[in-house]
C-alpha positions as CSV (number, residue, x, y, z in Angstrom):
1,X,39.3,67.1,-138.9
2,X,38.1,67.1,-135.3
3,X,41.1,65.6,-133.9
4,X,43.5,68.4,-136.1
5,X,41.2,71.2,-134.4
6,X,41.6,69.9,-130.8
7,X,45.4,69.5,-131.3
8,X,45.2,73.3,-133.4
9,X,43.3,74.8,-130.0
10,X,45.9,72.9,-127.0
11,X,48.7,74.7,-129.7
12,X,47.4,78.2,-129.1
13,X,46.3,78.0,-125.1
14,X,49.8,76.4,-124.6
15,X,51.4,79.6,-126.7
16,X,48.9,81.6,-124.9
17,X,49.9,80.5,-121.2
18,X,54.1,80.3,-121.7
19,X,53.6,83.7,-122.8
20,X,51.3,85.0,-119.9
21,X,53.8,82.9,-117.3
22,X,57.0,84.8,-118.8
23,X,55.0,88.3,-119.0
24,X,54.3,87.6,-115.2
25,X,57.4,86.8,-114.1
26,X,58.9,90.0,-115.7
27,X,56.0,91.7,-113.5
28,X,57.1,89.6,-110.3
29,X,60.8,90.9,-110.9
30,X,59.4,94.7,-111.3
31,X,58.0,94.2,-108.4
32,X,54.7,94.4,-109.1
33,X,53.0,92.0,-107.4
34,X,49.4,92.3,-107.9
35,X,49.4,92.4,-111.6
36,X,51.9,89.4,-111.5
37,X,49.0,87.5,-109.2
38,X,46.7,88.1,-111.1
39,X,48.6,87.3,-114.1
40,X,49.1,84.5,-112.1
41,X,45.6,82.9,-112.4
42,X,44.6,83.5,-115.8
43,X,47.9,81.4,-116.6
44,X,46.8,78.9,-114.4
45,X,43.0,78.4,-115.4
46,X,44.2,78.7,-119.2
47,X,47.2,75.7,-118.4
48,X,44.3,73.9,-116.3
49,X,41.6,74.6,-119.4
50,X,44.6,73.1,-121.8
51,X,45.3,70.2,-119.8
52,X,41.5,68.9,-119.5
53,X,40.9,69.0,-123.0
54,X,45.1,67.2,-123.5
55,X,43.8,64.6,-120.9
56,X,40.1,64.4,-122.3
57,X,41.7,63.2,-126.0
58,X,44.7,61.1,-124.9
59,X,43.5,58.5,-127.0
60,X,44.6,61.4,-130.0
61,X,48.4,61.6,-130.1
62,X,47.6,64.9,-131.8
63,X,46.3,66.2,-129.1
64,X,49.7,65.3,-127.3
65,X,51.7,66.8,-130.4
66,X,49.9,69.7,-130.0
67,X,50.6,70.4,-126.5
68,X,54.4,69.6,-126.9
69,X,54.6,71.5,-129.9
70,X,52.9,74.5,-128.6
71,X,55.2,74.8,-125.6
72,X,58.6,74.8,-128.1
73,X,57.2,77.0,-130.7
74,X,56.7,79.6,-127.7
75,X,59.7,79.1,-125.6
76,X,61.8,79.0,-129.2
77,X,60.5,82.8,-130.3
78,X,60.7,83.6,-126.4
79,X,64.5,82.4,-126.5
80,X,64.9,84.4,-130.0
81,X,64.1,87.8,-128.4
82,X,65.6,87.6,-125.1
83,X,69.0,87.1,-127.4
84,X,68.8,89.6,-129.6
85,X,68.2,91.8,-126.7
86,X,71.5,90.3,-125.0
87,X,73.2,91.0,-128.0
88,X,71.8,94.6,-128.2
89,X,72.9,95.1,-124.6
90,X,76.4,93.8,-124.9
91,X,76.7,96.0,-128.1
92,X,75.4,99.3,-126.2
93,X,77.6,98.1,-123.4
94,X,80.8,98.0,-126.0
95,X,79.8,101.1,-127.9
96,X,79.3,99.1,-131.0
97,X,76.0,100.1,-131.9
């Protein structure tokens, strides 16, 4: 069970810091560049946290599953929105929708 709750909490800070890193990079694009450092290093002590405990259990492959699999499941739902956006744009673009 202790092994499945390691690999359960490198899940959610991976989830946790793609999200922060593509929030800040949408700040950094605004042009807001204070929020987007500061942004900047929460992302990086939560992806520093994460790592320590990854590295800490390497012996646990589901530690290692659970840092792979919390980066897809993020950038998957991330990839999912920024589409059905595209595809709203190019409707409102056509006059479609």
């Amino acid at each position: 069970m202790h092994a499945f709750l390691i690999a359960l909490a490198i899940f959610s800070l991976r989830i946790l810091d793609v999200s922060i890193g593509t929030v800040r990079v949408l700040y950094t694009v605004r042009g807001k560049r204070m929020v987007s450092a500061l942004m900047g290093v929460v992302e990086s002590a939560i992806w520093i946290f994460a790592i320590s405990k990854a590295f800490k259990y390497v012996d646990n492959p589901m530690s290692m599953i659970g840092w792979a699999v919390g980066f897809v499941v993020q950038e998957q739902r991330l990839q999912t929105r920024l589409r059905r956006q595209q595809l709203l744009c190019r409707g409102l673009a056509d006059g479609r929708v």
